[in-house]
C-alpha positions in Angstrom: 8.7 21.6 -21.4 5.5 22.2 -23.7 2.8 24.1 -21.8 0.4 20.6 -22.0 3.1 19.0 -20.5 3.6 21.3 -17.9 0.2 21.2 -16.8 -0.4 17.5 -16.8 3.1 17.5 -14.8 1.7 20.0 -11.9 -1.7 18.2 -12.3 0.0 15.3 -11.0 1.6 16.9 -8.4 -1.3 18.3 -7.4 -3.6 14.7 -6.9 -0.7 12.8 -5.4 -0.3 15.9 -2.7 -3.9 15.7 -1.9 -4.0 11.9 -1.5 -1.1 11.8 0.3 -2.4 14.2 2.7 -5.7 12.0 3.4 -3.2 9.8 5.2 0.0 10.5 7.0 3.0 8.5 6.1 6.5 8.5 7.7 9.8 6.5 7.3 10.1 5.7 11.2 13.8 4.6 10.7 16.3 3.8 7.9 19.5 2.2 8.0 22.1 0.5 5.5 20.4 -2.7 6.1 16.8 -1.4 6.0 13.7 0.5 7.1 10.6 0.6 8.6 8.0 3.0 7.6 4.6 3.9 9.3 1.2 5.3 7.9 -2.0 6.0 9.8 -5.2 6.7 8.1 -8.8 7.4 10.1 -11.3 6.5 7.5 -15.0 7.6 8.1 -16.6 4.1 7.7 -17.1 1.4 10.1 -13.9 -0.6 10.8 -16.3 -4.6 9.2 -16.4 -2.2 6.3 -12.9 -1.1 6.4 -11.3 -4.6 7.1 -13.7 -5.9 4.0 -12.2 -3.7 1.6 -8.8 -3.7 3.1 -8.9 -7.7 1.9 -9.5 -6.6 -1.5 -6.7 -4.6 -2.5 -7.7 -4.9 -6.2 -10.4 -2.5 -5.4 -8.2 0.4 -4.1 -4.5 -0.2 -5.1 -3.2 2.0 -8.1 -3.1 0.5 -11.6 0.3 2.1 -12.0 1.9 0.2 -9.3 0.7 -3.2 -10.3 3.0 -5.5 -12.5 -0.1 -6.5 -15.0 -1.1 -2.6 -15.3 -4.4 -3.2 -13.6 -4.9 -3.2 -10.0 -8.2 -5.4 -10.3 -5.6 -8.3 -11.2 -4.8 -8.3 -7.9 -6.4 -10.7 -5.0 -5.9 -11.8 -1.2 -6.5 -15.0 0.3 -6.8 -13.5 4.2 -5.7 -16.5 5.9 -2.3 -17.8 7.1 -0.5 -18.8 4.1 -2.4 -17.2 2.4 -1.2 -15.2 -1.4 -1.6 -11.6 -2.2 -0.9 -12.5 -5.8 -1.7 -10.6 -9.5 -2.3 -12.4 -12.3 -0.5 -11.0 -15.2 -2.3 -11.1 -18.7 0.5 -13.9 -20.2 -0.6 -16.2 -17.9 2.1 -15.1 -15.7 1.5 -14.3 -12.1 3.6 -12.3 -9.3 3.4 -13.0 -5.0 3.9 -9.7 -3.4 3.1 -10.7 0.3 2.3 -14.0 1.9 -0.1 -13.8 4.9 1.1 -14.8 8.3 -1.2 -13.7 10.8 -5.0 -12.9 10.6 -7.0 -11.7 13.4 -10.5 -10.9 11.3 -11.4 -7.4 11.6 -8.5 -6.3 13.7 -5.2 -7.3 12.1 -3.4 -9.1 9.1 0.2 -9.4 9.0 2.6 -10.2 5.2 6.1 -11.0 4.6 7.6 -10.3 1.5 9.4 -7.5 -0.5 7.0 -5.3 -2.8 7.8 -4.5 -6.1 11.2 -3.1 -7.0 12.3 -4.9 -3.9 11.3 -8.2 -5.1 14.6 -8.4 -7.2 16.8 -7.4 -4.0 18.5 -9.7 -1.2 15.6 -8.5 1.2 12.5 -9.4 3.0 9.7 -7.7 5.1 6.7 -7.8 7.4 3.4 -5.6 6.8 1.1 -5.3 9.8 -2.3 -3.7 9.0 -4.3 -2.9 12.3 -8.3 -2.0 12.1 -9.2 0.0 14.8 -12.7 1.5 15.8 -12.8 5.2 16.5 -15.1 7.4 18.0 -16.2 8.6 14.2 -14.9 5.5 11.9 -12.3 3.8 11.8 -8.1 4.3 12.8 -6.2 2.2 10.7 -2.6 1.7 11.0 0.2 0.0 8.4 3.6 -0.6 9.1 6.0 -1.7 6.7 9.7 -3.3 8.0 12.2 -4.3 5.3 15.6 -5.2 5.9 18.6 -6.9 4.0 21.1 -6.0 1.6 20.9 -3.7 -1.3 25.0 -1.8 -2.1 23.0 1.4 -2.2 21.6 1.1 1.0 17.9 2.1 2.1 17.9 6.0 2.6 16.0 6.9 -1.3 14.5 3.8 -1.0 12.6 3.9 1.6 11.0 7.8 0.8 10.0 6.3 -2.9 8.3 3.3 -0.6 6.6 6.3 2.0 5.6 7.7 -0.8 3.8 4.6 -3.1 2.2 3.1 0.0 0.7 6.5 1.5 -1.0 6.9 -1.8 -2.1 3.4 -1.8 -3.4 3.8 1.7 -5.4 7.0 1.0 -7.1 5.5 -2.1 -8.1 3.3 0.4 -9.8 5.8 2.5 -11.1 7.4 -0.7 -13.0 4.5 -1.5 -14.7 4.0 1.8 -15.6 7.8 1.9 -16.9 8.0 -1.5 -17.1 5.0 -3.4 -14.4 5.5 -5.5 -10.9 5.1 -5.1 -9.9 7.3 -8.3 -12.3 10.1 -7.1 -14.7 9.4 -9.8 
């Protein structure tokens, strides 16, 4: 590997280690029929704040995990039946989670499979829970997906851990500091 390479490789390491520490991540279960994976977060901004930006993931989800290849693409209608859709720049669009349950400020609840799972024989429910803390806010997200894929869930569900901790600490990133890149 050329030195650049190498450098840009462990650079990368680097940032996803340290935003994956700003929130703790863990797959609580896994099974050949699915998984259920749980991240906590305290953020250091009060939990209006949090649940307002929460609703606008286009403001703290990565780029690179977005179909269209920009996360600002993305928008949430916070009410039951509500879309967390992206727009794609063909005219195209993409549903990644329909909204089942809103409690404003407290809670939202999804269905739906996320990305690579879209194209699988599955389905899942993603609670979010807002939280006030002594110091900010606790906020909680658990994802449960479950069905059939012939390679079962075990690598799947780590590669899941590992997108939605990062997405969950850009969040936190934002609220502490304006950005969600770290700019």
């Amino acid at each position: 590997m050329p030195r650049s390479s190498l450098h840009v490789a462990s650079t990368a390491a680097v940032v996803c280690l340290t935003l994956a520490s700003a929130s703790h991540g863990a797959v609580s279960d896994v099974a050949s029929n699915g998984f259920t994976l749980t991240i906590d977060t305290h953020i250091a901004a009060p939990p209006d704040k949090v649940y307002a930006a929460l609703i606008e993931p286009g403001r703290w989800w990565s780029s690179d995990h977005t179909f269209s290849g920009d996360a600002k693409n993305m928008h949430l209608d916070a009410k039951a039946g509500g879309c967390w859709c992206e727009t794609l720049p063909n005219g195209g669009s993409v549903v990644h989670l329909i909204v089942v349950y809103v409690d404003p400020g407290k809670a939202i609840r999804l269905r739906g499979a996320l990305g690579p799972f879209q194209g699988l024989a599955v389905d899942g429910a993603m609670t979010w829970k807002v939280k006030a803390a002594a110091d900010g806010t606790d906020l909680s997200a658990t994802y449960v997906l479950g069905g059939y894929n012939k390679d079962g869930f075990a690598e799947l569900s780590k590669a899941a851990d590992g997108v939605l901790t990062i997405q969950f600490a850009r969040l936190k990133k934002l609220m502490e500091t304006r950005s969600a890149d770290g700019h």
